[in-house]
mmCIF entry with sequence, helices, sheets and N, C-alpha, C, O atoms, coordinates in Angstrom:
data_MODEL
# 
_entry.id   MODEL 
# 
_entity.id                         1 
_entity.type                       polymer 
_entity.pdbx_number_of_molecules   1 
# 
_entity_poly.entity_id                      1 
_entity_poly.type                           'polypeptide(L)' 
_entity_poly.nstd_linkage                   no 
_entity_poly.nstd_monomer                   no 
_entity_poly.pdbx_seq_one_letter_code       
;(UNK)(UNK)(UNK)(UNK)(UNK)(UNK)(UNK)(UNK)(UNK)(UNK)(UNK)(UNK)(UNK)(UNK)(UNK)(UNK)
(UNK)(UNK)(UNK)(UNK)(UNK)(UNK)(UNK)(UNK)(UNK)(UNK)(UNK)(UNK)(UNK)(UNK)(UNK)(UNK)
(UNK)(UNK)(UNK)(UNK)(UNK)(UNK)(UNK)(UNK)(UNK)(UNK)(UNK)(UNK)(UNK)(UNK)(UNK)(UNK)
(UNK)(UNK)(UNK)(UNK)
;
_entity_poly.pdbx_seq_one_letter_code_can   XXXXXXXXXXXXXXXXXXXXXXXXXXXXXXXXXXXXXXXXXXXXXXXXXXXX 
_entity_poly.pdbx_strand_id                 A 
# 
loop_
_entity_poly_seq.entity_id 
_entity_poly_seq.num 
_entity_poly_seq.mon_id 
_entity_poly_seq.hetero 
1 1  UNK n 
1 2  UNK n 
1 3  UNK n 
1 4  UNK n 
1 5  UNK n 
1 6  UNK n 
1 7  UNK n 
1 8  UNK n 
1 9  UNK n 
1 10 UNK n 
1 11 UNK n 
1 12 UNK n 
1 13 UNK n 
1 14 UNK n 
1 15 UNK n 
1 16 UNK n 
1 17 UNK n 
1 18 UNK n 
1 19 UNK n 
1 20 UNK n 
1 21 UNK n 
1 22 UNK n 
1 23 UNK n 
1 24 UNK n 
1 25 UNK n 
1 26 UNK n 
1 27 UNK n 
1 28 UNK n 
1 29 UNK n 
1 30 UNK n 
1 31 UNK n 
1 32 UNK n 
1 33 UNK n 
1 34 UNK n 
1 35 UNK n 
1 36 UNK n 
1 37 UNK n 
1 38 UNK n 
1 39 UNK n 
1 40 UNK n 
1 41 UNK n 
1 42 UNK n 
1 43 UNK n 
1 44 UNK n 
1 45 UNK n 
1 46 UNK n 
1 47 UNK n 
1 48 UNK n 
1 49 UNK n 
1 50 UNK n 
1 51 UNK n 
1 52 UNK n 
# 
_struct_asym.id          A 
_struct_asym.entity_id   1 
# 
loop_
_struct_conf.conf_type_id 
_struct_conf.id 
_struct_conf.pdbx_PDB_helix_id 
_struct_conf.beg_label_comp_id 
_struct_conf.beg_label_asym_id 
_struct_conf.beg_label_seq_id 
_struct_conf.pdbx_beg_PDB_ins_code 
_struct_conf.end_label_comp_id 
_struct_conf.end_label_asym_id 
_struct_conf.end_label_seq_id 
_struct_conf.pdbx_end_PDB_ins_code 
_struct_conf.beg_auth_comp_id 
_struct_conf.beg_auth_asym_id 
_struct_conf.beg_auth_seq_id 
_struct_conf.end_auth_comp_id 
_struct_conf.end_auth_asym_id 
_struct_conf.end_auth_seq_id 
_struct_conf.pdbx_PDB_helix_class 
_struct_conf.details 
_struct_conf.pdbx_PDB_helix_length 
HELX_P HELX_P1 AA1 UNK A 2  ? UNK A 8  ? UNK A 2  UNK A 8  1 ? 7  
HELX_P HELX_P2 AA2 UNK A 12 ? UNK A 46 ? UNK A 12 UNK A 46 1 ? 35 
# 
_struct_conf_type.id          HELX_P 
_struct_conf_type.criteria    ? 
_struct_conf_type.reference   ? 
# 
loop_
_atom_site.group_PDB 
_atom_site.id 
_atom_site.type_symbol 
_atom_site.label_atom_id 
_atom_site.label_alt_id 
_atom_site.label_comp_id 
_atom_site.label_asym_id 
_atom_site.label_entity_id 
_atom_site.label_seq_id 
_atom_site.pdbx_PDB_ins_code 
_atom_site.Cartn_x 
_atom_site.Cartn_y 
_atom_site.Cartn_z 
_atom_site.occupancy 
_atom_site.B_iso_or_equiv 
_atom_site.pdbx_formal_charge 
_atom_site.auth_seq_id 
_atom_site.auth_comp_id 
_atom_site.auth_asym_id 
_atom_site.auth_atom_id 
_atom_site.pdbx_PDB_model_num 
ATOM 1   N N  . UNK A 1 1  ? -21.606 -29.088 -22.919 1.00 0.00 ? 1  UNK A N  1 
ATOM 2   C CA . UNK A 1 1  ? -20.415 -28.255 -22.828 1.00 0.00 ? 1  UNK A CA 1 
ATOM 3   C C  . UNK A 1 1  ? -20.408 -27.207 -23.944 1.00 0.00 ? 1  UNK A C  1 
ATOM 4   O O  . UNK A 1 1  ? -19.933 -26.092 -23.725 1.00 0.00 ? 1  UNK A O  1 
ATOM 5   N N  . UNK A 1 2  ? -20.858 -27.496 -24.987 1.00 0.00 ? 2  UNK A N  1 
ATOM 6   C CA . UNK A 1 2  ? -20.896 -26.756 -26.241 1.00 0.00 ? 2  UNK A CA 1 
ATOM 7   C C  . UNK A 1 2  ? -22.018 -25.674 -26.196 1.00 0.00 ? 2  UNK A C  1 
ATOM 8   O O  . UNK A 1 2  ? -22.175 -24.673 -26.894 1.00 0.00 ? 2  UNK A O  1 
ATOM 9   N N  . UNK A 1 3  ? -22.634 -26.095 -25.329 1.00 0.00 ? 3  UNK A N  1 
ATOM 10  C CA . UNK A 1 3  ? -24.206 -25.132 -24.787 1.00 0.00 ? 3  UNK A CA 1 
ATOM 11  C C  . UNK A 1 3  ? -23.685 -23.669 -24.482 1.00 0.00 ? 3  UNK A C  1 
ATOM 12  O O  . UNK A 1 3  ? -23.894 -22.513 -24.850 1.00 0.00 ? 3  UNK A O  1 
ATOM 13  N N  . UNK A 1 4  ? -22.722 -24.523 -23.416 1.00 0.00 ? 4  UNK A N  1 
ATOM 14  C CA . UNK A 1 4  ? -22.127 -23.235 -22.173 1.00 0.00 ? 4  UNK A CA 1 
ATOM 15  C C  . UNK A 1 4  ? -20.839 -22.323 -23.009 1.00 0.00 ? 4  UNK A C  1 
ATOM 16  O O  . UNK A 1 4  ? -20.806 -21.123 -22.737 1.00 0.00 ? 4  UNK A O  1 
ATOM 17  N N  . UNK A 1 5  ? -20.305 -22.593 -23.516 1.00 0.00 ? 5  UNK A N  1 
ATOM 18  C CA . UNK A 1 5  ? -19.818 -22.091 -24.579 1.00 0.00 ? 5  UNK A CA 1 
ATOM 19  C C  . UNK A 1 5  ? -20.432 -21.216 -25.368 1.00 0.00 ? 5  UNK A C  1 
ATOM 20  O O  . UNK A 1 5  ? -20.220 -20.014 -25.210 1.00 0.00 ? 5  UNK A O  1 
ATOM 21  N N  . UNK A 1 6  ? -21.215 -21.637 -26.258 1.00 0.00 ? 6  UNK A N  1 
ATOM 22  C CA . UNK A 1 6  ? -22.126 -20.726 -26.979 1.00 0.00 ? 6  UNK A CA 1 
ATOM 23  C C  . UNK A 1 6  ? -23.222 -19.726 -26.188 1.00 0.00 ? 6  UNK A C  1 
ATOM 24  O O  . UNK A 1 6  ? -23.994 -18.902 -26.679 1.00 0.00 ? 6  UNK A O  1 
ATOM 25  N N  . UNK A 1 7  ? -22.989 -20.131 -24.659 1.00 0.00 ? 7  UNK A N  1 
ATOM 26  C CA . UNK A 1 7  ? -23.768 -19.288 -23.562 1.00 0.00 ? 7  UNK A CA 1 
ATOM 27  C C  . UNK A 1 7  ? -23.034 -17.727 -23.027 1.00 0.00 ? 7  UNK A C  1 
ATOM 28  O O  . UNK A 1 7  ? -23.570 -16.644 -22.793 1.00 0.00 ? 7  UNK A O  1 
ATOM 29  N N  . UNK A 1 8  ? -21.339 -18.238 -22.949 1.00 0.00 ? 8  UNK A N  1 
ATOM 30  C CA . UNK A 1 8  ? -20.490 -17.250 -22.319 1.00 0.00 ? 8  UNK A CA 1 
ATOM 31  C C  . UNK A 1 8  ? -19.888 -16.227 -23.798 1.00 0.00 ? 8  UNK A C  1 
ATOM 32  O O  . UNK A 1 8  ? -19.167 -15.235 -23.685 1.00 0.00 ? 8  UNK A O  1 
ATOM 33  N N  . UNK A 1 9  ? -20.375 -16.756 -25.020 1.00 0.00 ? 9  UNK A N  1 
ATOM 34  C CA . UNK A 1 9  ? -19.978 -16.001 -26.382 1.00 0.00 ? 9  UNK A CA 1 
ATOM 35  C C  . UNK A 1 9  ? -20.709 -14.995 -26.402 1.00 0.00 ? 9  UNK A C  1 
ATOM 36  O O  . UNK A 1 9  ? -20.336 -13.848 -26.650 1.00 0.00 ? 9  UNK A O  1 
ATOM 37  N N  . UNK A 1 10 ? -22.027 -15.423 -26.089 1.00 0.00 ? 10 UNK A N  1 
ATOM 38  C CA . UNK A 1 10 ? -23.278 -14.370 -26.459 1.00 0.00 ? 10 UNK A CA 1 
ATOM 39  C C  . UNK A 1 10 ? -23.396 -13.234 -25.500 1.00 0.00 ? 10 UNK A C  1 
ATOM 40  O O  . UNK A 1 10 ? -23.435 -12.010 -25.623 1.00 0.00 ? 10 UNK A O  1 
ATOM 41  N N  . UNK A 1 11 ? -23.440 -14.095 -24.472 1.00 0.00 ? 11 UNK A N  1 
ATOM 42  C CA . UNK A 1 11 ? -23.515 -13.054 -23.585 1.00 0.00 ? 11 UNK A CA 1 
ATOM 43  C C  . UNK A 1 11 ? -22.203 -12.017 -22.737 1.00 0.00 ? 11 UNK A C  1 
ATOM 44  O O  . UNK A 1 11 ? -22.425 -11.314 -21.751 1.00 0.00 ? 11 UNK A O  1 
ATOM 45  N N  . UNK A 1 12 ? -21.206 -12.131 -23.251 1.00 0.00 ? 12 UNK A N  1 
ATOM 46  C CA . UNK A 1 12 ? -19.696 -11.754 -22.437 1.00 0.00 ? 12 UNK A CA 1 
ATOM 47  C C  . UNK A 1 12 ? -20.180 -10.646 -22.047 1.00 0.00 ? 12 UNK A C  1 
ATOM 48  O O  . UNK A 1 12 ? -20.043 -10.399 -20.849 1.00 0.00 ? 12 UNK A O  1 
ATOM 49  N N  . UNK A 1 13 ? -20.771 -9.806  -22.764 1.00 0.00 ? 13 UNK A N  1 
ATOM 50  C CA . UNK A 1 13 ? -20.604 -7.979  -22.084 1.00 0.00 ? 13 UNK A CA 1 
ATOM 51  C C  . UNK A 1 13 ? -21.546 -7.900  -21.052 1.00 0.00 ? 13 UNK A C  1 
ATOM 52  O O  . UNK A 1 13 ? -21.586 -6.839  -20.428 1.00 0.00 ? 13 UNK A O  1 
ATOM 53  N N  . UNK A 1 14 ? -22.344 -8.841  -20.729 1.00 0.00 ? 14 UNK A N  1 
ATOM 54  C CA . UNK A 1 14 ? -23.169 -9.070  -19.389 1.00 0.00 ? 14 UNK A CA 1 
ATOM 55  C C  . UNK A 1 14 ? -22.467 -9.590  -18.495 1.00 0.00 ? 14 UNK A C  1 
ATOM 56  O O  . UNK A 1 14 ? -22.573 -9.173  -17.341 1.00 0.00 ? 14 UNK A O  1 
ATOM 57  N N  . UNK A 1 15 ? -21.819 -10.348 -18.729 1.00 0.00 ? 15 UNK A N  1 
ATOM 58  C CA . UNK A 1 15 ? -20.727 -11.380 -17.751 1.00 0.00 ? 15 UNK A CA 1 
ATOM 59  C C  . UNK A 1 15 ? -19.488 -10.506 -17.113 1.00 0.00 ? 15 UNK A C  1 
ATOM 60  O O  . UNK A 1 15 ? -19.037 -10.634 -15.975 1.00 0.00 ? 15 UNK A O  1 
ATOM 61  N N  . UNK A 1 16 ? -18.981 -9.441  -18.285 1.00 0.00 ? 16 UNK A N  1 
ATOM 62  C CA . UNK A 1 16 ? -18.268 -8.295  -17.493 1.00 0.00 ? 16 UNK A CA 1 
ATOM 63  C C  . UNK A 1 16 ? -18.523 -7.817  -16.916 1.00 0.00 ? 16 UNK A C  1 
ATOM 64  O O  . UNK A 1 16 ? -18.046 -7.674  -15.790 1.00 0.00 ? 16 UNK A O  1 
ATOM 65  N N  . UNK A 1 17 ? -19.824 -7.088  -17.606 1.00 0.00 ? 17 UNK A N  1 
ATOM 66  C CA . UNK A 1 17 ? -20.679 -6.297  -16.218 1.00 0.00 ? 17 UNK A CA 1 
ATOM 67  C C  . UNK A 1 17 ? -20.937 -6.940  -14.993 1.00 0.00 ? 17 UNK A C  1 
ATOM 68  O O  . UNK A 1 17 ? -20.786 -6.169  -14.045 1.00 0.00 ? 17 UNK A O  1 
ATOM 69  N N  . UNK A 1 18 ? -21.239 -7.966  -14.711 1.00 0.00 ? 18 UNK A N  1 
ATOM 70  C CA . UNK A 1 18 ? -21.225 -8.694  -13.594 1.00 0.00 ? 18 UNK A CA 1 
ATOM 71  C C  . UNK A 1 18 ? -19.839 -8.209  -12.670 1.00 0.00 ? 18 UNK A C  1 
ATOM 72  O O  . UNK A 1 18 ? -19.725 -7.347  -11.799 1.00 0.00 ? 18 UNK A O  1 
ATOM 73  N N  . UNK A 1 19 ? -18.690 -9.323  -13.371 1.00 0.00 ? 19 UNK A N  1 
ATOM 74  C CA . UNK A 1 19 ? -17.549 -9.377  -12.829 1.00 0.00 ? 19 UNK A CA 1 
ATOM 75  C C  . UNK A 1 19 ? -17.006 -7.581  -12.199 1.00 0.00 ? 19 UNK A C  1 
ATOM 76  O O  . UNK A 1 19 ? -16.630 -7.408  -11.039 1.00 0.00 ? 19 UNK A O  1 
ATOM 77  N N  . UNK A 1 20 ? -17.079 -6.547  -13.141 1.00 0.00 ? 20 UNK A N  1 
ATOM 78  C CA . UNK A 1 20 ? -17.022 -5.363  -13.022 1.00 0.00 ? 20 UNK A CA 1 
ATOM 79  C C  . UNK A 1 20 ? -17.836 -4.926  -11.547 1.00 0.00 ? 20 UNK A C  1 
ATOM 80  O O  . UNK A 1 20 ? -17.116 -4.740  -10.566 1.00 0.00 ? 20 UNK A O  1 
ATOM 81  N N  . UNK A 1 21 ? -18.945 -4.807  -11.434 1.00 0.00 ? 21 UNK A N  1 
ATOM 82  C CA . UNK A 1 21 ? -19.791 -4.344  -10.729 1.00 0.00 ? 21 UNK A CA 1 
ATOM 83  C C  . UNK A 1 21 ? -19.187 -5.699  -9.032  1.00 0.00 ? 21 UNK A C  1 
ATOM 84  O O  . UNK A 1 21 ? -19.014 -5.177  -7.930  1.00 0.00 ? 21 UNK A O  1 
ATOM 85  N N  . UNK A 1 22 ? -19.045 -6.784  -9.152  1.00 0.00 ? 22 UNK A N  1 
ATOM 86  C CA . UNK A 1 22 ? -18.624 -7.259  -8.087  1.00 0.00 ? 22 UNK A CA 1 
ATOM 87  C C  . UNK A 1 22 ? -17.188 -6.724  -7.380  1.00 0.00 ? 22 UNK A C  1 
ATOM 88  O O  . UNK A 1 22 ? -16.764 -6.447  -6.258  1.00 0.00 ? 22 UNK A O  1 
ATOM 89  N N  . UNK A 1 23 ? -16.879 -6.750  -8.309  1.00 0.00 ? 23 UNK A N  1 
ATOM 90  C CA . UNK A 1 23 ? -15.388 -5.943  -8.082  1.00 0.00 ? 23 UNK A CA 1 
ATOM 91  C C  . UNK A 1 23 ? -15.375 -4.706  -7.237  1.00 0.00 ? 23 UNK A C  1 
ATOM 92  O O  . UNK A 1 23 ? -14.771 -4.476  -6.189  1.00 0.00 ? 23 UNK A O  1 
ATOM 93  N N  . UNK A 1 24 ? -15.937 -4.196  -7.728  1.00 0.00 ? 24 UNK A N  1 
ATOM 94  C CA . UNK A 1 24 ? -16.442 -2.980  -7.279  1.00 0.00 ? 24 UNK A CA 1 
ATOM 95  C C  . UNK A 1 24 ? -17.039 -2.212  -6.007  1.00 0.00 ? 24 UNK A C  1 
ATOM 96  O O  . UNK A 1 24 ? -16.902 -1.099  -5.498  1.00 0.00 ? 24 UNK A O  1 
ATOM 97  N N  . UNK A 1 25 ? -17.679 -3.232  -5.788  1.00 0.00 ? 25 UNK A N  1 
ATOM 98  C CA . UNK A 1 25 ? -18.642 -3.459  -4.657  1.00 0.00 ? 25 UNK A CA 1 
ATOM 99  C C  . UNK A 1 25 ? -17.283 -4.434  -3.388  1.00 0.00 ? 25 UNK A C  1 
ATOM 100 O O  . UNK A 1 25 ? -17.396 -4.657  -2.183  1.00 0.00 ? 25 UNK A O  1 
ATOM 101 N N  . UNK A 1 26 ? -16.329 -4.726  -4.190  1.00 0.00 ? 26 UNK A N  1 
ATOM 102 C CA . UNK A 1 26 ? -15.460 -5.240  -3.237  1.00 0.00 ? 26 UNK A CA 1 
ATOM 103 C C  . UNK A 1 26 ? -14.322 -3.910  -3.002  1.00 0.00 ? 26 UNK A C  1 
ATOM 104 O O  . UNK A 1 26 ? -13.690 -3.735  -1.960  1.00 0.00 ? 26 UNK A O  1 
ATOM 105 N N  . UNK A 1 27 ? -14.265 -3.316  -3.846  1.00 0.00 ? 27 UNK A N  1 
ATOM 106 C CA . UNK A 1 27 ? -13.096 -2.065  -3.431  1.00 0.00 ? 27 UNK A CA 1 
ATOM 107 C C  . UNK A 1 27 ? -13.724 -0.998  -2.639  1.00 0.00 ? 27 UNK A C  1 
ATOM 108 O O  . UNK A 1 27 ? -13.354 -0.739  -1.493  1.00 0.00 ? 27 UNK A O  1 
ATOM 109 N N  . UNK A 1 28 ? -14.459 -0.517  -3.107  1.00 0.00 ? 28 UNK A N  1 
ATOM 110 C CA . UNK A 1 28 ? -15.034 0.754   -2.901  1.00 0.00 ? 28 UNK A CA 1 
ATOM 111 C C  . UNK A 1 28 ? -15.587 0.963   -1.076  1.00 0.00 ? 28 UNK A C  1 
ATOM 112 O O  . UNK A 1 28 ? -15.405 2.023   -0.477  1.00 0.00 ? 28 UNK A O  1 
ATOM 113 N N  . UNK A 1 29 ? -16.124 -0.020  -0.563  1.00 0.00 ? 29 UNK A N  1 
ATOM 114 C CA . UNK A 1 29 ? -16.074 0.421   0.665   1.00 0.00 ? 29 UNK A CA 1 
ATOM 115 C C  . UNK A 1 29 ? -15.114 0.939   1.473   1.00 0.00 ? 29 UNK A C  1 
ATOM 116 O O  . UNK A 1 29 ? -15.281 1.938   2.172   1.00 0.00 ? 29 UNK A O  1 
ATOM 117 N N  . UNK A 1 30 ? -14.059 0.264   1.404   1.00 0.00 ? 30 UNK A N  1 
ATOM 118 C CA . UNK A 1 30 ? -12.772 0.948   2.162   1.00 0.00 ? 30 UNK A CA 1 
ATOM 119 C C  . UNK A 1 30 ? -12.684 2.877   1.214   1.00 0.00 ? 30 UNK A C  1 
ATOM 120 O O  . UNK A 1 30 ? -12.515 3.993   1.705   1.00 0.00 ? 30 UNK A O  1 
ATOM 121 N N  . UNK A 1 31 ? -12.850 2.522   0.082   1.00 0.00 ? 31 UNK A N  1 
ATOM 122 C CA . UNK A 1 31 ? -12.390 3.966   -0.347  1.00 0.00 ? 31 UNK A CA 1 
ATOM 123 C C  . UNK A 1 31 ? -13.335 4.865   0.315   1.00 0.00 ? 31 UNK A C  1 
ATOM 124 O O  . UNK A 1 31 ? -13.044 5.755   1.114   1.00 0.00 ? 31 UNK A O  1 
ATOM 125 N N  . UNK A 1 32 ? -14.319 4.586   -0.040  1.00 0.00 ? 32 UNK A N  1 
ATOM 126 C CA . UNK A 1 32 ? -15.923 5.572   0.827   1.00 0.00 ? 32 UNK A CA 1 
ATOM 127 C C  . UNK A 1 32 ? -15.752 6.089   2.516   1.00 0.00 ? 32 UNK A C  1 
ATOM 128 O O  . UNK A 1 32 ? -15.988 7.202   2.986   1.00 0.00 ? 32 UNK A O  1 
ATOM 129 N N  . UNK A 1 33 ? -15.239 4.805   3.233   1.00 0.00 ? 33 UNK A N  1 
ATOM 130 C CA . UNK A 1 33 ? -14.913 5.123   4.527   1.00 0.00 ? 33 UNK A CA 1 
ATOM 131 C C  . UNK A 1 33 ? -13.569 5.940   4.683   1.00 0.00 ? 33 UNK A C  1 
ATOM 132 O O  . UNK A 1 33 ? -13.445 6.606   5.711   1.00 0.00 ? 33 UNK A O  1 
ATOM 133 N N  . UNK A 1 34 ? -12.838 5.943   4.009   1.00 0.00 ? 34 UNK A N  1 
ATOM 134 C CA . UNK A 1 34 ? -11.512 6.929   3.556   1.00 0.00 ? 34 UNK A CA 1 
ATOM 135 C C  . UNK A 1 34 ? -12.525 8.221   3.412   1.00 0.00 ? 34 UNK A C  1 
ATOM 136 O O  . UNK A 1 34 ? -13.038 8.647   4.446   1.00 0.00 ? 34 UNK A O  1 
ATOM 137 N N  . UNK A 1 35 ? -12.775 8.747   2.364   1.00 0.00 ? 35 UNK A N  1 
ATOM 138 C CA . UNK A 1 35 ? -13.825 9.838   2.086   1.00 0.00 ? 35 UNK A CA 1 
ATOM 139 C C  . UNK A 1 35 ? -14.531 10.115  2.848   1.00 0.00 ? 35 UNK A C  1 
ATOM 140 O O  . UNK A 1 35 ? -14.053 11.179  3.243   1.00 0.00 ? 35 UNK A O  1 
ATOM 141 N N  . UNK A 1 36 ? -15.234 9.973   3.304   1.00 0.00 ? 36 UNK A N  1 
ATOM 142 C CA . UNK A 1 36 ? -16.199 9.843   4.620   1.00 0.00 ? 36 UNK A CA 1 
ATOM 143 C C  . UNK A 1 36 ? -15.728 10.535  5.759   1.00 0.00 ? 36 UNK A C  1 
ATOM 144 O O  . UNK A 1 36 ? -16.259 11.578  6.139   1.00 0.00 ? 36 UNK A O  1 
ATOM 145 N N  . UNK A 1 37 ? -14.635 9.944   6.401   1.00 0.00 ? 37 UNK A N  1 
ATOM 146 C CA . UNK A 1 37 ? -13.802 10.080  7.663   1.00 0.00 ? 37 UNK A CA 1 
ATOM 147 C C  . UNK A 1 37 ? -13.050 11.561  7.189   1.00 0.00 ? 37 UNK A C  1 
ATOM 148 O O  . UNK A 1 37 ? -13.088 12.590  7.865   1.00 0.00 ? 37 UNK A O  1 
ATOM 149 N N  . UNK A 1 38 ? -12.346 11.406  5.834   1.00 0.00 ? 38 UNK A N  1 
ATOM 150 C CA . UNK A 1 38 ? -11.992 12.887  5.522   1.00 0.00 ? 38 UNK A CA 1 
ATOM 151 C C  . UNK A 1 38 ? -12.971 14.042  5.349   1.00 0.00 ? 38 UNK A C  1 
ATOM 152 O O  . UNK A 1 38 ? -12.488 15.157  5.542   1.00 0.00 ? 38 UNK A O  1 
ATOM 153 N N  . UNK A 1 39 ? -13.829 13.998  5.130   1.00 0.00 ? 39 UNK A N  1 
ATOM 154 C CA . UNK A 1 39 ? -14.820 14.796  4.930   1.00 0.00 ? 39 UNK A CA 1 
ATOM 155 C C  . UNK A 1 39 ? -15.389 15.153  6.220   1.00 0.00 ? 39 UNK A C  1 
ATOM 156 O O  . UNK A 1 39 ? -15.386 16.348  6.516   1.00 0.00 ? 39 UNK A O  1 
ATOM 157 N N  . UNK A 1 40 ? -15.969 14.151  7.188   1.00 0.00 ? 40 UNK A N  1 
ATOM 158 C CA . UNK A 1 40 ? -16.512 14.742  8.773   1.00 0.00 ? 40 UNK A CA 1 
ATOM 159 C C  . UNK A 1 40 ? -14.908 15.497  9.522   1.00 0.00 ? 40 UNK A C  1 
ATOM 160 O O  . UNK A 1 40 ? -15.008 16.568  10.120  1.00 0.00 ? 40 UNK A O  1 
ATOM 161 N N  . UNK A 1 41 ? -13.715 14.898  9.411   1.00 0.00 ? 41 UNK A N  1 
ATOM 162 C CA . UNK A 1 41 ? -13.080 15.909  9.854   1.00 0.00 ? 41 UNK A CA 1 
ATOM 163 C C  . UNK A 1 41 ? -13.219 17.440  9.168   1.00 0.00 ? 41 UNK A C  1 
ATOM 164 O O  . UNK A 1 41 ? -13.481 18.327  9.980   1.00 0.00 ? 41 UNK A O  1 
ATOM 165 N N  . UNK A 1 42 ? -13.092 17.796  7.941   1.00 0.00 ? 42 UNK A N  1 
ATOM 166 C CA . UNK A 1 42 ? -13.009 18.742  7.228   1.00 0.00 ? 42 UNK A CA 1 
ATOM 167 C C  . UNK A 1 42 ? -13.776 19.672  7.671   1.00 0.00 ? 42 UNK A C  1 
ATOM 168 O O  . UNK A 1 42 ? -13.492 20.850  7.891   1.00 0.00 ? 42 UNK A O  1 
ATOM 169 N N  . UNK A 1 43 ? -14.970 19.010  7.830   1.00 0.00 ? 43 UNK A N  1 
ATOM 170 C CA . UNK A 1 43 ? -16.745 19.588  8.576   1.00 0.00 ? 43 UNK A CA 1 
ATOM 171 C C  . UNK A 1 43 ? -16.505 19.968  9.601   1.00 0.00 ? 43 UNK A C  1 
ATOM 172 O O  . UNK A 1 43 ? -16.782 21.154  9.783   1.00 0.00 ? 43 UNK A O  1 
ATOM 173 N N  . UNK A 1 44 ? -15.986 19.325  10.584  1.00 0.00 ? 44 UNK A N  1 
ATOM 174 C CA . UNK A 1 44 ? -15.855 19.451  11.861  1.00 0.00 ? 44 UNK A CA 1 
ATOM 175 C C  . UNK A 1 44 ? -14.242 20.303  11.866  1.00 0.00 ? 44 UNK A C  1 
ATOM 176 O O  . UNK A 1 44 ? -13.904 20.562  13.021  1.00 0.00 ? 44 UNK A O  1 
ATOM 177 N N  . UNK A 1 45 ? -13.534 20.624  11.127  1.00 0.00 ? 45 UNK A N  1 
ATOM 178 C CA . UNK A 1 45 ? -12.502 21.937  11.562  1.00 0.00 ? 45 UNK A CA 1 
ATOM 179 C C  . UNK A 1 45 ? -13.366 23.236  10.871  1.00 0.00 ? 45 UNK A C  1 
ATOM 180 O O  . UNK A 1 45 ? -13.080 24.367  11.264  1.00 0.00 ? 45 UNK A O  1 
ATOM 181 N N  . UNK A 1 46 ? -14.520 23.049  9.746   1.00 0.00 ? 46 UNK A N  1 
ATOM 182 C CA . UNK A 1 46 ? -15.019 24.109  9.267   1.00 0.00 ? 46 UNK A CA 1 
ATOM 183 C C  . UNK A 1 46 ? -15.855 24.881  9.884   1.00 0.00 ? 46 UNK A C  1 
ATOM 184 O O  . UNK A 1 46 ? -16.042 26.071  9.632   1.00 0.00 ? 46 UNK A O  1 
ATOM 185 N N  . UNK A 1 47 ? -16.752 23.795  11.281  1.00 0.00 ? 47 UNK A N  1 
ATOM 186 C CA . UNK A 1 47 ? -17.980 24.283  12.034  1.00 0.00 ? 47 UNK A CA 1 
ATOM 187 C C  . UNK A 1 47 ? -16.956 25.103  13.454  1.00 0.00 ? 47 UNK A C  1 
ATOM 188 O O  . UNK A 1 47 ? -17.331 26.062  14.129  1.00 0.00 ? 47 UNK A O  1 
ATOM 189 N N  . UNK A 1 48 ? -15.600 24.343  13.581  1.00 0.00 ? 48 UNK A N  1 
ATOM 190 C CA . UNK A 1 48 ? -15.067 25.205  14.607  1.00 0.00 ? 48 UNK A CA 1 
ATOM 191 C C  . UNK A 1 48 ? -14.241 26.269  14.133  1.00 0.00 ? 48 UNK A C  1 
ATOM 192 O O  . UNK A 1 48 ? -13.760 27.115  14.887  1.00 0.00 ? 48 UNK A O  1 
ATOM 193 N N  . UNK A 1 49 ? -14.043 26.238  12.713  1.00 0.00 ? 49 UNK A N  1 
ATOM 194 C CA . UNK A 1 49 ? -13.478 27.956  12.706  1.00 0.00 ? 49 UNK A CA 1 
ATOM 195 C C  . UNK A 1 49 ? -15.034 29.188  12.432  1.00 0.00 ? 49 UNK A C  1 
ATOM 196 O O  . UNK A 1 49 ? -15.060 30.419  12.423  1.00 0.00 ? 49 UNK A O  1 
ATOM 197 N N  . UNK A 1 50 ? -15.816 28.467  12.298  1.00 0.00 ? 50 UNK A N  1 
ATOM 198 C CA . UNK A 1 50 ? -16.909 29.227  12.245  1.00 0.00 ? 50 UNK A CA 1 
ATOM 199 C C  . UNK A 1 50 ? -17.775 29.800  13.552  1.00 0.00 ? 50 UNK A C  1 
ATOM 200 O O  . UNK A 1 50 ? -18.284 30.881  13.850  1.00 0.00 ? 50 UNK A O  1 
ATOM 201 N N  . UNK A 1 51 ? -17.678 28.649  14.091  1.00 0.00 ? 51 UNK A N  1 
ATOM 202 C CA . UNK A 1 51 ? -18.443 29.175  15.420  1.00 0.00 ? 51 UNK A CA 1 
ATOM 203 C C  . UNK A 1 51 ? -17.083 28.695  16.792  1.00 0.00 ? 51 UNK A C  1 
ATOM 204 O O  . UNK A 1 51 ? -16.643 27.623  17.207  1.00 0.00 ? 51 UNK A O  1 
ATOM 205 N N  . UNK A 1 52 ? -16.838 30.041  17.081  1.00 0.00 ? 52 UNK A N  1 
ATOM 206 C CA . UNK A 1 52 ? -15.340 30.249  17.877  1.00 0.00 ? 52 UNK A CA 1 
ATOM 207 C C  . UNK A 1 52 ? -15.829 29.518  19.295  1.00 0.00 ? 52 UNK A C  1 
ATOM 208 O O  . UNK A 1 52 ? -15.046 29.417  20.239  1.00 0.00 ? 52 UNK A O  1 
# 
């Protein structure tokens, strides 16, 4: 027990990074498909005011 302890001391700013980067990887898809979807519309009102 005292191992794992002296395991999660040393290493914490790896262990954030972990936790951080999972996190992350859990939000961000919905935001991307938000972005995404706004952006091909944007494209697609820009290609029809361009070509009538």
């Amino acid at each position: 027990m005292n191992t794992l302890k002296t395991y999660f001391k040393g290493n914490k700013k790896t262990i954030y990074m972990v936790l951080i980067i999972v996190a992350l990887l859990t939000i961000y898809p919905p935001i991307f498909q938000t972005i995404y979807q706004a952006g091909r519309d944007f494209g697609c009102s820009l290609v029809n005011v361009v070509l009538p």
